[in-house]
N, C-alpha and C positions, 0 to 999 in steps of 0.2 A: 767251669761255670760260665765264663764270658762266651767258650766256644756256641753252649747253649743258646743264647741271645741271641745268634747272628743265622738269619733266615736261610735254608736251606733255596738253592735256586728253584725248585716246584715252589715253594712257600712265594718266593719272586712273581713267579709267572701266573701263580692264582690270585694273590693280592693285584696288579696289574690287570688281570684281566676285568676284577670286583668292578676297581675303578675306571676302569674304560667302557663299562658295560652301558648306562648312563645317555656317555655320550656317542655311542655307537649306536644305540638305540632311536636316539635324535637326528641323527645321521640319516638315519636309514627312513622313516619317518618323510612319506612324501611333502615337498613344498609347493606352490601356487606354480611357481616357474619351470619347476619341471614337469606338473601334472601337467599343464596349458603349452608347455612346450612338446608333448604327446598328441595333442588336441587340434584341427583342421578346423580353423569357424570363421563365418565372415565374419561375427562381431561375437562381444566379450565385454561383460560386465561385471563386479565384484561388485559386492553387497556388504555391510558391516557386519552379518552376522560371521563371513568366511564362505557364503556360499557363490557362487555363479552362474549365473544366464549370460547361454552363448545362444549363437543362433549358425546353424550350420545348414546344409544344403535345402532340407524340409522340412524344417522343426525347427524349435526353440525347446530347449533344455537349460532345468534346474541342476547343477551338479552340487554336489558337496563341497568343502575344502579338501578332501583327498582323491576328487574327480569321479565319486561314483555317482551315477544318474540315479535321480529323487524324483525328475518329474518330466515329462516328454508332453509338447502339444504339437501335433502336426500338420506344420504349416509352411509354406515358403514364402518366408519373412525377410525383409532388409531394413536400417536403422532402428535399431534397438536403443531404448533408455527405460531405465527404470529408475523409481524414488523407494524405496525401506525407513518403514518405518518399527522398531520391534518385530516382531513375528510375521509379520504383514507386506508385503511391496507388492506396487503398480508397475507394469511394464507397458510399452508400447511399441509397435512395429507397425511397417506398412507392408500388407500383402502383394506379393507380386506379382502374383497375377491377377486382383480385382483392383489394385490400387485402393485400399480401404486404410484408413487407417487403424487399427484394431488395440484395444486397451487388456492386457492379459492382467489376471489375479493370482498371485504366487500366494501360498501359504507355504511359509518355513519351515512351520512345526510338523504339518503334514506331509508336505513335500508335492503338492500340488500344483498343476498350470491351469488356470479358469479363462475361456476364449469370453468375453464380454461383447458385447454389442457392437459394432463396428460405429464410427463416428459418420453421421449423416453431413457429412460434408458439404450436402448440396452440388450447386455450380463449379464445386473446387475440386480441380485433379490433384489431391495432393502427392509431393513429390517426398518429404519424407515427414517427421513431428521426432519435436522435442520435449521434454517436463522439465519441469522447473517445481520445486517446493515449497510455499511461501513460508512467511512469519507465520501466519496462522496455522498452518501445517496442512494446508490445500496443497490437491497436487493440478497443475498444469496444464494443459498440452499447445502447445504452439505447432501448428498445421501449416508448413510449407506449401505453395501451389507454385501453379506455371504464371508467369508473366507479371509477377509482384505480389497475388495476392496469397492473404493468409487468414486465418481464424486462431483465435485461442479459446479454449476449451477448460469447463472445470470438471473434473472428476471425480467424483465421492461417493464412497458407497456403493457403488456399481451402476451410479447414474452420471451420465454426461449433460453439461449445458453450456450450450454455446454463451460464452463471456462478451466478447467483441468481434467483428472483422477489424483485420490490420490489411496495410500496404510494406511491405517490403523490397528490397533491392533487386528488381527481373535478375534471374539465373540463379540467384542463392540457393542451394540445391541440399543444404542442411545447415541445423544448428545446433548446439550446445547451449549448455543453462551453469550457471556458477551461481549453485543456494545461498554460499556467504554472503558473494556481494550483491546479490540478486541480478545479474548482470548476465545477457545473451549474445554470443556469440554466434556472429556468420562473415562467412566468404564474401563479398561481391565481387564477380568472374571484371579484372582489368581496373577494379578499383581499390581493394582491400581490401582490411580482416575490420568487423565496423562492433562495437561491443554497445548494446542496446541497454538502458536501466529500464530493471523490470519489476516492479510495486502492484502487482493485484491487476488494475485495472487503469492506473494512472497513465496519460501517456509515455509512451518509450523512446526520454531522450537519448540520442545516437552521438558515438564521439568516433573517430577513427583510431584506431588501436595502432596500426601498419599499413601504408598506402602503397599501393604496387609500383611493382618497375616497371618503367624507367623513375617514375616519380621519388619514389619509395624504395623501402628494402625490403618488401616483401614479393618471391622471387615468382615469375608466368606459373610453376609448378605447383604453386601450395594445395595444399588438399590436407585432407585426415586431420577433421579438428578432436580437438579436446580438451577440458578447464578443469581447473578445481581450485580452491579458495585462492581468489585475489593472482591467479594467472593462466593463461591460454596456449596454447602450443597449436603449431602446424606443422604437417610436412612440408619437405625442399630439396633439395639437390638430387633430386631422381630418388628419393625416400631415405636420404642417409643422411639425414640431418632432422631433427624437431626443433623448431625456432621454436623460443618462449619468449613471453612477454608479463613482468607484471605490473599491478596497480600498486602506485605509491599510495603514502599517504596524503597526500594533496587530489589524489586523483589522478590524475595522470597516466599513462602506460609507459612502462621501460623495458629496451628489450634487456633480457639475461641471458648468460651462455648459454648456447647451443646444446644441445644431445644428441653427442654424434654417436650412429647405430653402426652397426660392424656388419650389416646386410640391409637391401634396398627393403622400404617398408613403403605400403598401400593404405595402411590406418591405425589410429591411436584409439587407445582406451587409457583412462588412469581410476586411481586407487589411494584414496587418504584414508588414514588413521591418525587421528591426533595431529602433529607436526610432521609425521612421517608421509612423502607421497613418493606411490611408482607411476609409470609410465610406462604401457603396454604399446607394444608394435608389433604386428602383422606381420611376417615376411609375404613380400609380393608373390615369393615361388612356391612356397611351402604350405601358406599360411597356417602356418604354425606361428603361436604368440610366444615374445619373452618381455622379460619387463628390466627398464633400469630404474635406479631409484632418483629421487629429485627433491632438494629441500628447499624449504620457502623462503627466499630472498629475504635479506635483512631489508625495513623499512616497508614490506606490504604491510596495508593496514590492517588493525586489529577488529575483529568482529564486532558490529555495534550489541550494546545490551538488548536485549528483547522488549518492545513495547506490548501492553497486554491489550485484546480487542474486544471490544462490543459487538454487539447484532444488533442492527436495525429490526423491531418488529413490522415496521409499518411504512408506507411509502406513499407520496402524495402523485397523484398524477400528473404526468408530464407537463412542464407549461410551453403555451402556445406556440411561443418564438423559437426558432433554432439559433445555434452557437450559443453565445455564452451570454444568456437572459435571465436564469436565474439567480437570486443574490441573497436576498436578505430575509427571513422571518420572523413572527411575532406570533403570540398566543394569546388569543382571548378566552379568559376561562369561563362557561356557562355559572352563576350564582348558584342555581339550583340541581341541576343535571348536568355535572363533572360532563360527561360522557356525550352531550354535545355541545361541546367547544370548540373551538375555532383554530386551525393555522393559517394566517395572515402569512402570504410569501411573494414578493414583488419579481417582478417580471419588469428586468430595466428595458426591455424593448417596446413595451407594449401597457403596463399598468397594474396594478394589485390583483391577486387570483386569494380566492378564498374558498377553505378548504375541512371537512370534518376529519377527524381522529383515524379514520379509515381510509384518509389519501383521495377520499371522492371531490370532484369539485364542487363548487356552491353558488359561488359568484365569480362573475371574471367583468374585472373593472378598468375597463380600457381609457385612462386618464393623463397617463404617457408615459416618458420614460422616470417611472418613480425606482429608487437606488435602494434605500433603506425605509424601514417603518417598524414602528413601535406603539404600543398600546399602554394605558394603563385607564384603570376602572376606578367609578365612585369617585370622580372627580367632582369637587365643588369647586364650580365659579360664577359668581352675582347670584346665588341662591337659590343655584339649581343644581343637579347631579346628573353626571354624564359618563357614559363610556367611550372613549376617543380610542382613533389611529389616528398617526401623522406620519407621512414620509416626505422624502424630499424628493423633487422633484425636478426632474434634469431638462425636461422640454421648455418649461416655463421658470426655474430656476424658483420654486415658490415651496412652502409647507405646507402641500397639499393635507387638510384634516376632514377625517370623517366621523358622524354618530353612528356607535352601532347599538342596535337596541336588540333587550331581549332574547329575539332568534338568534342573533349571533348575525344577522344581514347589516352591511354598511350602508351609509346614503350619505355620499359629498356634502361638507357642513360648510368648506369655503377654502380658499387659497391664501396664504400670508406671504405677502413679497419678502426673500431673503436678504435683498442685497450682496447676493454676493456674484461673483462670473459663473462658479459653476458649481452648484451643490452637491455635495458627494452623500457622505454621511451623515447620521441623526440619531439622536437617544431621548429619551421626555423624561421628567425629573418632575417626582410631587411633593412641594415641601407640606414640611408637617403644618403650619400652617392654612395650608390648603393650593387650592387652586395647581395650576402644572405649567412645567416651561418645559420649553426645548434646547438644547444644544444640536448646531447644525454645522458643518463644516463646508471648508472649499477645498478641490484640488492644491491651493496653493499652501496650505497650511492654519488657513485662517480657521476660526470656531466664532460663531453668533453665537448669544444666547435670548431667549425669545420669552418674553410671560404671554401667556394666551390669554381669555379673557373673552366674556359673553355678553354684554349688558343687553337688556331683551332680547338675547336670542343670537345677538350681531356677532358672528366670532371678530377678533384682533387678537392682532401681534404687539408688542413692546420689546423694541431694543433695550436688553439690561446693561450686557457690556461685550467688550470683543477680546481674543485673545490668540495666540497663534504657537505652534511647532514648527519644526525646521523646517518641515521633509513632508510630501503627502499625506493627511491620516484615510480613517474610513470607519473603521468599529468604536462608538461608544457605549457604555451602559455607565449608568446613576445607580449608588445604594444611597437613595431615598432615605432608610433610617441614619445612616450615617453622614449623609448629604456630601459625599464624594463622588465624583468623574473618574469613569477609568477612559481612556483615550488609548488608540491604536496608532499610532506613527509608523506605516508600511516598512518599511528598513531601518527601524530602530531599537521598537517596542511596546510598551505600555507604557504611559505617562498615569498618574493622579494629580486632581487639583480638587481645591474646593468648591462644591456646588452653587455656595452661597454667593450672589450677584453683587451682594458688598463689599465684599474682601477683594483684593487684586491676585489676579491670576497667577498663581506660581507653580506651574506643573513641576512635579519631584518623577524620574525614572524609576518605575519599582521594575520592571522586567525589563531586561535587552536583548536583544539578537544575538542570539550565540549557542550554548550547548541546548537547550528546552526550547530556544524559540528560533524556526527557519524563517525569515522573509519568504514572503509577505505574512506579516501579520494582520488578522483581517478582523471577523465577527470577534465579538466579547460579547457575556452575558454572565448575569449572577444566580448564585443558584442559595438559597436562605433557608441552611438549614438550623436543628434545633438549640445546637449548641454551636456551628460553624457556619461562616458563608463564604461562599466559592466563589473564584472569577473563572470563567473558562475562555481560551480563547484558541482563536483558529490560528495553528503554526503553517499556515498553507506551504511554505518550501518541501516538509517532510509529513503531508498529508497527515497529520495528528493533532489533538487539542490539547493545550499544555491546560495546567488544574494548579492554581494558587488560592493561599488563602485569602481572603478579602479584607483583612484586618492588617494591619501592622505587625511583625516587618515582613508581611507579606511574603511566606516562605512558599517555595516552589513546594506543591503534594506529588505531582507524577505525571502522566501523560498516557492519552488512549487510543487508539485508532478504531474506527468503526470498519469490520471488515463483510465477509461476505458471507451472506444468510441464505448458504446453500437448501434447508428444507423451506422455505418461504417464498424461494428467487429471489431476493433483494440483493442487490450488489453491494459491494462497498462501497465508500465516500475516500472522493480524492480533490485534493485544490479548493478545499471549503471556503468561500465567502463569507456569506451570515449566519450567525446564530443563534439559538435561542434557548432559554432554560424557563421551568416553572417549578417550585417546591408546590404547588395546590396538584391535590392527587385530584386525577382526572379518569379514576377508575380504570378496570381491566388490568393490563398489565404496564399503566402509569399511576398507581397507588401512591406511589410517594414522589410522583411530578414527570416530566417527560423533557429529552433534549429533540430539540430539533435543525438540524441542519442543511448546508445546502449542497446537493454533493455536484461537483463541478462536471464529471461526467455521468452518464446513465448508461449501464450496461444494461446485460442479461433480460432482454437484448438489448443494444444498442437503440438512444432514442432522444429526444431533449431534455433539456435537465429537471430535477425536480427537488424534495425535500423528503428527510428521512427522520423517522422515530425512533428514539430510543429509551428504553424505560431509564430515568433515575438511578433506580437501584441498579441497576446492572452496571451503569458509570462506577458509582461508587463502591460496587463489590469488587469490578476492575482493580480499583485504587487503593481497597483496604480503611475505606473512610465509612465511618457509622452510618447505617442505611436511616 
């Protein structure tokens, strides 16, 4: 009975084989490293579905994961990038013999390669282009040229439009793009590996990564870039070494060991999934790829959260001055016909420009360097009713105020001397009572506060009382119903105090400088809705407007960025100054009120600054906040 039990040796060798079957199978079962170790291509890119685009002598090809050809376009192409997104990816290469740079269309699911329009470059020879992906989920392209210069480009849809020109470092002759940090990498031939921050449209501040030798450790040889989340690699030692480098969480770069290759290499590709990254290398002689693996250094920083974006619908026309002239705006809303009302947007080099709902100018009021300006309506003072703007005013140091009637046209009512050296910022305050004051500030910290006043006609001023913050401010607005001041203190935060001219000034800190708010803190404005009212303010360090409630304890709601309104051409906003909110629907597509801001630079194309719309509701569907 027991002999029974005991497996005959066939019994052995068939059980044995059951379970090895399995992993023999898997075995057998092509991998990335060996198909691509078969494969001859100047360049190599993996994709998250498991597919690849290489680019070999006269073509660009889609391959599978087990290396059979899905899709062929052919061309003789050099530096390849491409961005996937689901079923979808953007690739780009420059032709080598027209020198174009050329945008390809992959479908995954079909297995197609689509040649797209070649990028009008104009004047520029480009020498290679990179993509980069943003938060919004734009794709890129940064256009390499000869002798510094560059363009970046947006892509969408099958349509291109030129973003900006850039100046880059003479000789960089490619770059690389890292989605996590939003960070670009390039060479500059005898100076180093230089890692650019890249935000949309904001400028591209530069820090040096690795400075060359002699200086530095980064060796005559390097070549063969490549990134991926929070670190950089180059070639070195005649291609048997990949120098890495990554970003701490302070910022910083550190180098990391090395990856030493076991044959000289000519260029890198890489390859994440999750925590998992490889590292493709080229053999110089073969060019055949293989890849080692490489894990993310303890202490790179962690991905920031996503912030959600608006679209600007509407855009004001450029104002006059160049560099940085525009700053501050206001809203006058028509009583009777929403729909022509007013943006009030000052022009510190030059004077207030005034503007309808469709970004066209109206009036341009050259009165000097006025900073800030504010409006409010149905003003009673000495038994008459008025629609005001007041700004401050930097040439003459005074609060410059205007009537505007009816049409929505100002006409200069009179100058109120500030006393102060140099007026910055401004907000008006209408107690319930009646009549209207101003709150004014100085570069030094100081704040006037002013009651205005008409007796036949004569505008004045009245010193109510004075009060000061540490540190430069610049943004205020007044809830009027509540008779509070929010105050901007540029490297600190938001202060309140009480509106009321009797009481002594006690500013309380509700917001700081820290996770929600970047230095400089700049525009504030309230937004009065039905059951809530909002403070919005400009986090200009991280180009976004942090969103609290306006009530006590003044709880942080969330944060938006206005990005780019690729069918409209509207650019994003970056490095906002002033701002402005209105809850009175202004029709169209500001039924339930409109933001207006000021965006520090002008793309698409590149130009002077201006001011940007955006509906209300589209803030607060952003946010999750009752429309």
């Amino acid at each position: 009975m027991l002999q029974s039990l005991i497996p005959s040796p066939l019994q052995w060798l068939a059980a044995t084989v059951l379970c090895l079957a399995p992993l023999m199978a898997q075995s057998a079962a092509p991998t990335a490293s060996s198909v691509m170790g078969r494969l001859q291509a100047q360049e190599l890119r993996a994709l998250p579905t498991g597919h690849w685009l290489v680019v070999q002598d006269d073509s660009v090809s889609l391959l599978s994961a087990n290396g059979q050809t899905l899709g062929h376009l052919a061309l003789r192409a050099e530096g390849l990038d491409v961005r996937a997104r689901g079923q979808v990816a953007l690739a780009v290469v420059t032709d080598r013999d027209t020198r174009d740079v050329v945008p390809i269309a992959v479908d995954l699911q079909r297995g197609t390669l689509t040649r797209q329009q070649s990028l009008d470059t104009d004047s520029l020879m480009p020498e290679s282009a990179c993509l980069h992906q943003d938060a919004q989920g734009l794709v890129h392209a940064v256009v390499l040229g000869q002798e510094g210069q560059a363009q970046q480009w947006v892509l969408h849809q099958g349509q291109a439009q030129l973003l900006r020109r850039l100046t880059m470092p003479p000789g960089a002759e490619r770059c690389v793009v890292d989605d996590a940090s939003a960070t670009m990498f390039l060479l500059e031939p005898e100076v180093g590996l230089w890692a650019y921050g890249f935000t949309q449209d904001a400028p591209m501040a530069r820090s040096l990564v690795a400075r060359a030798a002699p200086q530095g450790p980064l060796p005559d040889d390097a070549e063969g870039l490549t990134a991926g989340p929070f670190w950089v690699s180059v070639l070195s030692g005649g291609g048997r070494r990949a120098l890495v480098w990554t970003q701490q969480r302070h910022g910083a770069w550190q180098a990391s060991k090395p990856l030493t290759l076991p044959r000289a290499a000519d260029a890198l590709a890489s390859e994440t999934s999750g925590r998992a990254t490889r590292v493709w290398w080229r053999d110089a002689d073969t060019q055949r790829w293989s890849a080692r693996p490489m894990t993310r250094p303890v202490g790179a920083p962690v991905q920031r959260q996503t912030v959600p974006f608006v679209l600007a619908v509407a855009q004001t026309e450029a104002v006059a001055s160049r560099g940085d002239a525009a700053d501050d705006p206001a809203v006058w809303v028509h009583p009777e016909q929403p729909a022509a009302s007013r943006v009030l947007g000052t022009n510190k080099k030059q004077g207030l420009e005034v503007y309808d709902l469709d970004g066209r100018l109206r009036q341009r009021l050259p009165v000097g360097r006025v900073n800030n300006v504010d409006v409010r309506q149905a003003v009673q003072m000495d038994g008459a009713v008025w629609d005001i703007a007041v700004a401050s005013n930097r040439s003459d140091n005074t609060l410059t105020v205007w009537q505007i009637d009816l049409t929505g046209t100002l006409a200069e009512w009179g100058r109120i001397p500030s006393g102060l050296n140099e007026v910055y910022g401004l907000c008006l305050y209408r107690p319930i009572q009646g009549g209207v004051q101003v709150f004014v500030n100085d570069k030094d910290g100081r704040f006037r506060q002013f009651a205005l006043s008409a007796p036949q006609g004569v505008l004045k001023g009245q010193l109510l009382r004075e009060f000061a913050v540490g540190s430069q401010p610049e943004g205020c607005v007044v809830d009027d119903r509540r008779a509070r001041v929010f105050l901007g203190e540029e490297d600190r935060g938001v202060w309140t105090v009480s509106a009321h001219a009797h009481e002594a000034a006690k500013p309380t800190l509700m917001a700081q400088v820290g996770e929600h708010l970047k230095a400089d803190v700049e525009g504030l404005a309230l937004y009065h809705g039905t059951r809530q009212s909002y403070l919005l303010v400009s986090s200009q360090g991280d180009h976004s407007f942090a969103v609290y409630e306006a009530q006590p304890p003044y709880r942080w709601v969330g944060k938006v960025r206005v990005g780019i309104n690729t069918a409209q051409g509207i650019d994003g906003v970056s490095e906002t100054d002033g701002l402005e909110v209105t809850s009175s629907s202004l029709g169209g597509a500001f039924q339930k009120g409109a933001v207006v801001v000021q965006d520090g630079y002008k793309r698409l194309p590149d130009g002077t600054q201006n001011f940007k719309l955006i509906p209300w509701s589209d803030m607060a569907r952003a946010l999750g906040l009752p429309e």
